[in-house]
C-alpha positions in Angstrom: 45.4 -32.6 11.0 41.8 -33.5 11.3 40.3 -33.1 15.0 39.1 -36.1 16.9 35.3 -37.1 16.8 33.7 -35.0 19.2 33.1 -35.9 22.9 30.0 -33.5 23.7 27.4 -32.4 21.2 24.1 -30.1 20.8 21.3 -30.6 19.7 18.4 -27.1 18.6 15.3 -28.5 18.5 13.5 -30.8 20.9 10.7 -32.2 18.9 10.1 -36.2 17.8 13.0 -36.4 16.2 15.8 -34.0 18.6 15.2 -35.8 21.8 15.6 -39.7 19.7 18.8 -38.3 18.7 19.6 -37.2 22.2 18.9 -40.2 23.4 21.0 -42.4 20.2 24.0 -39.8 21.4 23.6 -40.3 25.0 23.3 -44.5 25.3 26.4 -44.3 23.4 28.2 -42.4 25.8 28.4 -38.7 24.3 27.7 -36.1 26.4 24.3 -34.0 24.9 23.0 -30.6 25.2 19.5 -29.6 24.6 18.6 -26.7 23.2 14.8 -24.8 23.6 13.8 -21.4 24.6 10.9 -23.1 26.4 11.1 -25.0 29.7 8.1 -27.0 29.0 9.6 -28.3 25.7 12.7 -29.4 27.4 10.9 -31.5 30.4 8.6 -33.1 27.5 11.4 -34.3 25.5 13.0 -35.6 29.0 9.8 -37.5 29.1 10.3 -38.7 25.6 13.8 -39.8 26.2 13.0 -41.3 29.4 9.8 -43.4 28.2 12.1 -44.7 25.3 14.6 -46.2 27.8 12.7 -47.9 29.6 11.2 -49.5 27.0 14.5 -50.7 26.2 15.2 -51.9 29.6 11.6 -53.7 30.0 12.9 -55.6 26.4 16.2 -56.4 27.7 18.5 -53.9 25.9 19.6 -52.1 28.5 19.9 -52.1 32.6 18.3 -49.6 34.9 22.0 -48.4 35.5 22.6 -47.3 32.0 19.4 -45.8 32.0 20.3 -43.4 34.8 23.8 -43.3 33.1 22.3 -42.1 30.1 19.9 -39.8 31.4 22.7 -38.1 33.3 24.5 -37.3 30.3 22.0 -35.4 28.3 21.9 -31.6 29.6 18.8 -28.9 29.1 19.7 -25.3 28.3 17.3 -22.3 27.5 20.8 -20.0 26.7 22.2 -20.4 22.7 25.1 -18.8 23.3 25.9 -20.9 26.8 24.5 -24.2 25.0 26.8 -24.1 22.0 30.1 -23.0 24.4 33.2 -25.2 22.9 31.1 -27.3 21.0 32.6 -29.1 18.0 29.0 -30.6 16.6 26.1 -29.2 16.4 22.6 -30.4 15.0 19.7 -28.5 13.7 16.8 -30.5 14.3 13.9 -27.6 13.9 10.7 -28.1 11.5 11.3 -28.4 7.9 10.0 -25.1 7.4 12.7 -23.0 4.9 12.4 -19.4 7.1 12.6 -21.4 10.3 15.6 -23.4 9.3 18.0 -20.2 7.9 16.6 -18.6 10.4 17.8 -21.0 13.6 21.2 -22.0 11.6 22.0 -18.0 11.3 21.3 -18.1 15.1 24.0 -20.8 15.4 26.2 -19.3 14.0 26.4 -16.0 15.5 27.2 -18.0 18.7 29.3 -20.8 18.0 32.7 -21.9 17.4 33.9 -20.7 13.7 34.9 -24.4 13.0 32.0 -26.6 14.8 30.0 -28.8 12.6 27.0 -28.1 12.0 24.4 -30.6 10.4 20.8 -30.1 9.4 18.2 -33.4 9.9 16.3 -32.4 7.2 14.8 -34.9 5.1 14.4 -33.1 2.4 15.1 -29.6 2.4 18.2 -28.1 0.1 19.6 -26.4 3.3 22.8 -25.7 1.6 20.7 -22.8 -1.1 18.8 -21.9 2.1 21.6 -21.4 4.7 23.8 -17.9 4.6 26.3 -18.8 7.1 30.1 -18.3 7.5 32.3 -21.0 6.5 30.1 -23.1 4.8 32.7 -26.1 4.1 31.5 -27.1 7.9 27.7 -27.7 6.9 26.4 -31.3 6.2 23.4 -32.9 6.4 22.9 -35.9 9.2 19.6 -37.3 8.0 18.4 -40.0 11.0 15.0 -42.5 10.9 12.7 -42.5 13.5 13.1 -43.5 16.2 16.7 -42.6 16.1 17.6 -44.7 19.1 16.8 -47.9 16.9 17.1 -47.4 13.5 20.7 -47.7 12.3 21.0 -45.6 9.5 21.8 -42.1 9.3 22.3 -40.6 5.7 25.0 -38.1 5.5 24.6 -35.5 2.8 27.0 -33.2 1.5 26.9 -30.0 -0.5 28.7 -28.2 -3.2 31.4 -26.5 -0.5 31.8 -29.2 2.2 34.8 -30.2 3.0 35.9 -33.8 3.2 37.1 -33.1 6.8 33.2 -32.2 7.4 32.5 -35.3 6.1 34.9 -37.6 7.9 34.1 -35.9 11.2 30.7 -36.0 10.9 30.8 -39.9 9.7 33.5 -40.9 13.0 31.3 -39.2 14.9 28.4 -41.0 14.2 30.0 -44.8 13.8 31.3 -43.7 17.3 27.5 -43.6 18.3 27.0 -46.8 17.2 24.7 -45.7 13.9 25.4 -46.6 10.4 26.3 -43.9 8.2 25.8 -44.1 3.9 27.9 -41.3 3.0 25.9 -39.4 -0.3 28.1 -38.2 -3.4 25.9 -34.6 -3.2 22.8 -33.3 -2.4 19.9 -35.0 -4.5 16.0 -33.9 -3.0 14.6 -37.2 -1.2 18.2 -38.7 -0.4 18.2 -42.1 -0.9 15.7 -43.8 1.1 12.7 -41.3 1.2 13.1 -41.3 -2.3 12.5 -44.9 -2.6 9.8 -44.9 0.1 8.2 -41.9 -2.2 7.5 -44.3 -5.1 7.1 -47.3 -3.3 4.2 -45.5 -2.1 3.1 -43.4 -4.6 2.5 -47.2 -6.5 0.8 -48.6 -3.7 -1.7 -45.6 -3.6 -2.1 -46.1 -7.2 -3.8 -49.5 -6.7 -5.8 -48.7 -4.0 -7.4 -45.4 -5.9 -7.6 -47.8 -8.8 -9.6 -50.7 -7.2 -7.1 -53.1 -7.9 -6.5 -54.4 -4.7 -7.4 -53.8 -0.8 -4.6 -52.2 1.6 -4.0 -54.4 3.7 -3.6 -57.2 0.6 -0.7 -55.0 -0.3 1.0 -55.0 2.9 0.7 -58.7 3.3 2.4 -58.9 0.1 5.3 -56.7 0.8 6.2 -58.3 3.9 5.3 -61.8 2.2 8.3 -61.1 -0.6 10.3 -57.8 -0.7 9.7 -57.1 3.2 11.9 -60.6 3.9 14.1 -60.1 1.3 15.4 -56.1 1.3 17.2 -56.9 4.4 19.1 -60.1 2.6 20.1 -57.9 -0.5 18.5 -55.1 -0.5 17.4 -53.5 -3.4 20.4 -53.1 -6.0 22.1 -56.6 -5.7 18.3 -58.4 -6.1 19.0 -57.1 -9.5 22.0 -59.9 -9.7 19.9 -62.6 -8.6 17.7 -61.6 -11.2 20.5 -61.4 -14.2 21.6 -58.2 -15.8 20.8 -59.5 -19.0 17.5 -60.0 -18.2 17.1 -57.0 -16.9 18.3 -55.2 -20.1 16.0 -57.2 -22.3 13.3 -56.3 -19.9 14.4 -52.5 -19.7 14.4 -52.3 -23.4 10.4 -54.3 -23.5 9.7 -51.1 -21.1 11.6 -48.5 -23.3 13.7 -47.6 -20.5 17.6 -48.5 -21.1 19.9 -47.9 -17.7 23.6 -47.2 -19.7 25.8 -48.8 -16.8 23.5 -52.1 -16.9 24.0 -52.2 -20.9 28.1 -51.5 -20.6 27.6 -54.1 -17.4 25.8 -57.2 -19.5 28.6 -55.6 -22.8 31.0 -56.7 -20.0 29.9 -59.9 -19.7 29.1 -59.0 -16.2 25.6 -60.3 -15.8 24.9 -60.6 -12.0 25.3 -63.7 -9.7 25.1 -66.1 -12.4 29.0 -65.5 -13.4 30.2 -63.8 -10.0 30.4 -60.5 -11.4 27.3 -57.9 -11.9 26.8 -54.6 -10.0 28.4 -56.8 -7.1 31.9 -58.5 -7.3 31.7 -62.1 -5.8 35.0 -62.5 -5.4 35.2 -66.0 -7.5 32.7 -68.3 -6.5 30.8 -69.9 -7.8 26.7 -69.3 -8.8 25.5 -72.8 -5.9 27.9 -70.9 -3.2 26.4 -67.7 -3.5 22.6 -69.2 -3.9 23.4 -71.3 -0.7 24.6 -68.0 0.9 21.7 -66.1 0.1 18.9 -69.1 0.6 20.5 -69.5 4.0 19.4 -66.3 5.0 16.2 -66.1 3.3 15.3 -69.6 5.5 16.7 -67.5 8.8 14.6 -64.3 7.8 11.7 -65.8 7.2 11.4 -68.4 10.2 12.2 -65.7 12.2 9.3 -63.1 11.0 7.2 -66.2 11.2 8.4 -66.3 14.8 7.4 -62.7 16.3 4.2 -62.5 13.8 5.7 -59.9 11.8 3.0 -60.8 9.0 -0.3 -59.9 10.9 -0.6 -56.1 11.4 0.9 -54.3 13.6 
């Protein structure tokens, strides 16, 4: 029988990113304990966590009470072994250095529970070829965006001998601190979202080293078009809107042919136009599902009107 989602977790590693995810863990009730040899590194991420709630009480978000509720659930330790005492879930959050990451998670292990998760926020790093540790079935990745506090998403990552339990926990877990977790079929370098941030930018760099266009013409056309949008539909289902048979004929221009769009459009499923492409529609018709999206668009883009989100930040 799979255990319940965990009650009190740890967290090594008190940089940026550790004391965020405190802080995500802790707001939604979940008891946390801090890990650092170093007293100093422990009262500075205190003073991280604590400067990020109160910018969420001077917006609104949250009342002075559950500020002080929240800060009296996260716990400092300079002790391993007393820090990882009966936990079930435990995250690595150290530098993405390889030596420094086998090193910390062989340090884990000698100290805690034979069955407690334990998940590496790397954003990158295969830490299933660089981890030796017993019962490897219980390592997963837990990838979070900064700050952790706000951004919903957490990418879980799997490798070749997790186990599905790992998985399931790891996702309850996480829904039960109120993030969004996309569950990965295996281990690919970049994830999903770095990777598309990777050649998002890498193109936008190409423009500017080419003289093409200025910087800040680029971000002003992002958030002018795709920034509005990608929230609405993202990335994949914009492909619908566009037609899958388009996009073949366009793919094969390019010399490029994606097999599942070519047995997709061989389908006849070609993408908001029919009510069946990647998406399933689920029988209406092209005007409802236009009037759906435009809807939204209208909302989106009144609002970033709204709070300025087009000047600079």
């Amino acid at each position: 029988m799979a255990k319940e989602t965990s009650d009190k977790v740890l967290l090594v590693g008190v940089g940026l990113m550790g004391n965020t995810i405190a802080q995500s863990f802790a707001m939604a009730g979940i008891e946390v304990v801090l890990f650092n040899l170093k007293e100093s590194s422990l009262q500075r991420a205190m003073g991280r966590i604590q400067s990020g709630l109160q910018t969420l009480v001077d917006s609104g978000k949250l009342t002075e009470k559950g500020k002080e509720e929240t800060l009296g659930r996260i716990h400092c330790c300079q002790n391993l072994a007393e820090a990882a005492k009966d936990i079930d879930f435990i995250m690595e959050v150290v530098p993405e250095v390889p030596a420094t990451k086998k090193d910390m998670l062989a340090q884990i292990t000698a100290v805690c529970k034979p069955d407690a998760i334990i998940a590496s926020n790397t954003s990158a790093l295969n830490i299933f070829e660089i981890a030796d540790i017993p019962n490897p079935e219980r390592l997963v990745i837990a990838h979070y965006y900064s700050p952790a506090h706000i951004v919903p998403l957490v990418e879980v990552v799997p490798g070749p001998k997790t186990s599905a339990e790992t998985v399931a926990r790891t996702v309850a877990l996480l829904e039960k601190a109120g993030k969004a977790p996309v569950t990965m079929k295996r281990f690919s370098p970049g994830f999903i979202v770095n990777r598309i941030q990777k050649a998002i930018g890498e193109t936008c760099l190409d423009m500017i080293e080419s003289g093409v266009v200025d910087a800040a013409e680029i971000d002003r056309a992002v958030k002018l078009s795709l920034g509005g949008r990608l929230p609405i539909v993202g990335v994949v289902q914009t492909l619908d809107f566009q037609g899958l048979d388009m996009l073949l004929d366009t793919m094969k221009n390019y010399g490029k042919v994606y097999s599942f769009v070519e047995k997709l459009v061989e389908q006849g499923r070609l993408g908001a136009k029919n009510g069946h492409g990647i998406y399933d529609y689920q029988g209406r018709s092209e005007a409802e599902i236009l009037r759906k999206r435009d809807e939204l668009y209208l909302k989106m883009f009144d609002y970033l009107k709204e709070i300025h989100a087009f000047d600079p930040v």
